[in-house]
C-alpha positions as a Markdown table, in Angstrom:
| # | Residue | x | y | z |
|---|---|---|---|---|
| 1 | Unk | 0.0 | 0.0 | 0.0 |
| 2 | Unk | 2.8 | 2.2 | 0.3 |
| 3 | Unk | 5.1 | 1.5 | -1.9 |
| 4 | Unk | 2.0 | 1.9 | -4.0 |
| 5 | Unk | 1.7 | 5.9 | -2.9 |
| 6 | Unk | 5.1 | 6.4 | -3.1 |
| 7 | Unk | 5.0 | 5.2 | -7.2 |
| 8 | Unk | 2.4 | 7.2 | -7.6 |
| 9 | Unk | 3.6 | 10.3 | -6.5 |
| 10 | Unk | 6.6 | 9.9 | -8.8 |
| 11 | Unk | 4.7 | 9.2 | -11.6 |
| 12 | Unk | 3.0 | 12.4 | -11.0 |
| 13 | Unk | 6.3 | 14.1 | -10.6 |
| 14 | Unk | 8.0 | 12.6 | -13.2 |
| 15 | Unk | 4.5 | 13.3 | -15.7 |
| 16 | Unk | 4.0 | 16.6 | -14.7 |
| 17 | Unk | 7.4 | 17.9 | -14.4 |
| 18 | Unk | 7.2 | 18.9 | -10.9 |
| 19 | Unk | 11.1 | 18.3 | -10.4 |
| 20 | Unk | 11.6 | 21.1 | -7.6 |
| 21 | Unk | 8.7 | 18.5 | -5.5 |
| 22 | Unk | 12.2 | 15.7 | -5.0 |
| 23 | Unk | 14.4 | 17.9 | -3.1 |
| 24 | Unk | 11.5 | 18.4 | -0.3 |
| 25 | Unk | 10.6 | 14.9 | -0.8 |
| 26 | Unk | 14.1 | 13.9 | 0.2 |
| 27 | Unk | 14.5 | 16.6 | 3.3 |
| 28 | Unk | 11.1 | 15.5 | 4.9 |
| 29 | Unk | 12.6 | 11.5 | 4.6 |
| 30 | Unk | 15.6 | 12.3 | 6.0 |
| 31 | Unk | 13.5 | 14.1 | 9.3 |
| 32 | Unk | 11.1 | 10.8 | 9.4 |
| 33 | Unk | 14.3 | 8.5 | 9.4 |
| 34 | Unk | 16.3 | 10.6 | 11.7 |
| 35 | Unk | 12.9 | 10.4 | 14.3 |
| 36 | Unk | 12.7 | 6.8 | 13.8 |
| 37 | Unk | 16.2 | 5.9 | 14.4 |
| 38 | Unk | 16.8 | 8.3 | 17.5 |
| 39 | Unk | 13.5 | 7.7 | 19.3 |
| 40 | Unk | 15.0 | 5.0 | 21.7 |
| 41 | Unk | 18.6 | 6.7 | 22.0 |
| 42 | Unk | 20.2 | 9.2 | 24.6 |
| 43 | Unk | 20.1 | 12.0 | 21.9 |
| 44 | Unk | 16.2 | 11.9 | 21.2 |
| 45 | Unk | 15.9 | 15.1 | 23.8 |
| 46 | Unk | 18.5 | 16.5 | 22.1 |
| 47 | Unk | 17.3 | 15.7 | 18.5 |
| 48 | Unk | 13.9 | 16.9 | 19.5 |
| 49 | Unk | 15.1 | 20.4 | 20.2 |
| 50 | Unk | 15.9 | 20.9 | 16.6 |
| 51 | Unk | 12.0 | 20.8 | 16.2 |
């Protein structure tokens, strides 16, 4: 289910040229990773500060 969002949104990009949509693509997956790995760690309070 969503791998099958993810493929649509970059068919959309990709169809309707919407190239300047990847970079913020790319930013807000590097947040959602950088959440998920640090959640259980000593930094998170730190981490969570940037917010």
């Amino acid at each position: 289910m969503k791998m099958q969002i993810l493929k649509e949104l970059f068919e959309f990009i990709l169809k309707r040229k919407k190239y300047w949509l990847i970079p913020i693509i790319i930013v807000l997956l590097l947040i959602a990773i950088l959440l998920i790995v640090t959640e259980g760690s000593a930094i998170a309070p730190f981490i969570y500060t940037l917010f």
